[in-house]
C-alpha positions in Angstrom: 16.1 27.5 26.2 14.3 24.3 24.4 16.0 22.7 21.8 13.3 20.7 21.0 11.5 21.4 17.7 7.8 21.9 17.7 5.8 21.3 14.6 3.7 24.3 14.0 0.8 23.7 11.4 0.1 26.8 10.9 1.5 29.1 7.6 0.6 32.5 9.5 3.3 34.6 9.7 2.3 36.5 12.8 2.1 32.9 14.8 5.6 32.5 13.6 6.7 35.8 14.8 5.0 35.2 18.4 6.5 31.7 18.7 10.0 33.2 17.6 9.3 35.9 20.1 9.4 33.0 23.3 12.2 31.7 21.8 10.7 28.3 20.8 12.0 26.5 18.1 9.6 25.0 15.6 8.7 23.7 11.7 6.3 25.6 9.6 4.0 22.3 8.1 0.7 24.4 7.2 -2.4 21.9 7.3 -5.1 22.2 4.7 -8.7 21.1 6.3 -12.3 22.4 6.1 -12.6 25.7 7.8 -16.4 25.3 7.5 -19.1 26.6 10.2 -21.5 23.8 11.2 -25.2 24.6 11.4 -25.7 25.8 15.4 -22.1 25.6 15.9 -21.2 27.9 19.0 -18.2 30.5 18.2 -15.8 28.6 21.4 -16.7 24.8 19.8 -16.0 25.9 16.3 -12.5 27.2 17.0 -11.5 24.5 19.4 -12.6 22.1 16.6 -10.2 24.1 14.3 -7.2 24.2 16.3 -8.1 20.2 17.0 -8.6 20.0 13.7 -4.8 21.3 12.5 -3.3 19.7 15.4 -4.7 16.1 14.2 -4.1 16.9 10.8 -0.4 17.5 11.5 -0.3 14.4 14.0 -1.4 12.3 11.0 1.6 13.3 8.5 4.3 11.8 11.1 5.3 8.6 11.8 3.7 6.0 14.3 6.4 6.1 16.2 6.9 9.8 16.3 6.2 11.5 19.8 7.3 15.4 18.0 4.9 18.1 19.8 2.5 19.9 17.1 1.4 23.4 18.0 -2.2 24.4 16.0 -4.3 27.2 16.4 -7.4 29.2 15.3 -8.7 32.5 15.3 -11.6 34.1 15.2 -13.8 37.7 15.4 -17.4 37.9 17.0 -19.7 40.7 16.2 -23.4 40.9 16.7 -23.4 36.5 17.4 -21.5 36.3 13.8 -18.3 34.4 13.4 -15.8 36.5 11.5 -13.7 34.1 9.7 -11.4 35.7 6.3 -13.1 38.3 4.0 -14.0 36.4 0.9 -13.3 39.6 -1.2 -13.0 43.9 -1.0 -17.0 43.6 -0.6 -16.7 41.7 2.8 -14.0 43.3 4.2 -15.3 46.8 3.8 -18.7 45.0 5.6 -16.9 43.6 8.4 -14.7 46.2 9.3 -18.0 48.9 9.3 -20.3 46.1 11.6 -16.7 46.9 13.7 -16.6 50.3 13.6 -17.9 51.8 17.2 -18.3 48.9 18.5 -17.1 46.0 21.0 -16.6 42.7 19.4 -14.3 39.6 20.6 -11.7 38.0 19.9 -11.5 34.1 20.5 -8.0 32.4 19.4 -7.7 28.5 20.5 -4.6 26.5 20.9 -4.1 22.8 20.6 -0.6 21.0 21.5 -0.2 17.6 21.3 2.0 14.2 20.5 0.0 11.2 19.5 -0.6 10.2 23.2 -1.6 13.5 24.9 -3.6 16.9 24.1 -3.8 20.3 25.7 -6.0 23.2 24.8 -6.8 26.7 25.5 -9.0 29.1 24.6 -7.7 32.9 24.8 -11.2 35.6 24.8 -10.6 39.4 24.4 -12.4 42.0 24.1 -11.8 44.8 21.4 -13.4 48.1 21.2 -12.6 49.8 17.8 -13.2 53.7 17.3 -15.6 54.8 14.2 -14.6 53.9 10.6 -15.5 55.6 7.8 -16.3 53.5 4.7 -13.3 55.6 2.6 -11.1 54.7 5.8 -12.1 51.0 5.5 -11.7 51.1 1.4 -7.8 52.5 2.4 -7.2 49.7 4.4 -8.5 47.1 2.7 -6.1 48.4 -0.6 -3.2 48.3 1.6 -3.6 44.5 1.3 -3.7 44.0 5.3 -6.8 42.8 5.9 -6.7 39.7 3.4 -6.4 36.8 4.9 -7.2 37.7 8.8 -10.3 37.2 10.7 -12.6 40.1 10.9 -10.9 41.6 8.1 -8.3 43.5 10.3 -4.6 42.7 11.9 -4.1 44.4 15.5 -0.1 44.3 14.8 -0.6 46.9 11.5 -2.1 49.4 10.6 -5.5 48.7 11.9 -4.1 49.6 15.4 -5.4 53.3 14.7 -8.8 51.6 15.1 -8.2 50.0 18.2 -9.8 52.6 21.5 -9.9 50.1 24.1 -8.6 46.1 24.3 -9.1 43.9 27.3 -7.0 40.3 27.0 -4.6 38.8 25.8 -2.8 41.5 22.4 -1.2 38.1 21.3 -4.3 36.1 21.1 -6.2 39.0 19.3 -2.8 38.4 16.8 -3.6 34.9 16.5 -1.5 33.1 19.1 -2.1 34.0 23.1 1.6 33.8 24.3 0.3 33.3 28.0 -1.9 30.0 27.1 0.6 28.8 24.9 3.5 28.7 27.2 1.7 27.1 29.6 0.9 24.4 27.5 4.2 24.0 25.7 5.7 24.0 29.6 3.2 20.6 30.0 5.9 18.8 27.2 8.8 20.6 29.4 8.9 23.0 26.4 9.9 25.8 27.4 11.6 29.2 25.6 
């Protein structure tokens, strides 16, 4: 088992658990950037660029001489070409999670690891089928405070798992961490868990 500690810029709770779960050893340091869609952006550039984003962010706050591995990754849902970040409120949650319902959509989750001198990246794409929603299901759901604060409205790991008919990838990534990906690039800084 590693004993080296990662940086993890990332406050999510369920990249914690997954990390925790390979038995790396890492420090929560969250990074605050602009989670903003550029005009054109395609869905796989846009959440590289936010996993680069973190990772750089994070690289920045150590010292020069520092060679400490960051870990930084993004998440997203796409639906009918549209990019699925965080509900803004109950109004679109409850329209995400119905432009779900019945339907296949994708889940893209990008990782980033890096020391000052060298980068590695991955990009983890599954494909989720979810089973019909009815707007009083998706009103539940949304009270049960879940959805808040999770691409596409909607955590695989919780209760939302009822929706879930049919997932082809990676369970991890759709959680927001693929645990395949990222060991492979932890194992490039001889991290291993």
């Amino acid at each position: 088992m590693s004993i080296q500690q990662i940086i993890l810029a990332s406050a999510s709770p369920r990249r914690q658990e997954l990390l925790t779960q390979i038995g790396v050893s890492f420090r929560v340091e969250s990074q605050d950037i602009d989670e903003t869609l550029r005009s054109g952006e395609a869905a796989r550039d846009y959440v590289q660029r936010m996993a680069d984003t973190k990772a750089e962010s994070a690289l920045h706050s150590l010292a020069e001489d520092s060679q400490r591995v960051v870990l930084a990754a993004d998440t997203i849902v796409i639906c009918d070409d549209e990019v699925m970040g965080k509900p803004a409120n109950q109004a679109d949650a409850l329209r995400m999670l119905l432009q779900l319902s019945e339907r296949e959509h994708h889940v893209l989750s990008a990782v980033t690891v890096a020391t000052r001198s060298e980068r590695y990246s991955a990009i983890s794409d599954s494909s989720v089928y979810f089973r019909a929603i009815d707007p009083q299901e998706a009103e539940r759901y949304w009270l049960s405070g879940e959805p808040a604060g999770k691409a596409g409205a909607y955590g695989i790991q919780g209760r939302a798992a009822v929706f879930v008919k049919h997932l082809v990838g990676s369970y991890s990534g759709v959680m927001g961490l693929p645990l395949f990906e990222t060991a492979e690039l932890l194992s490039r800084f001889d991290i291993h868990g």
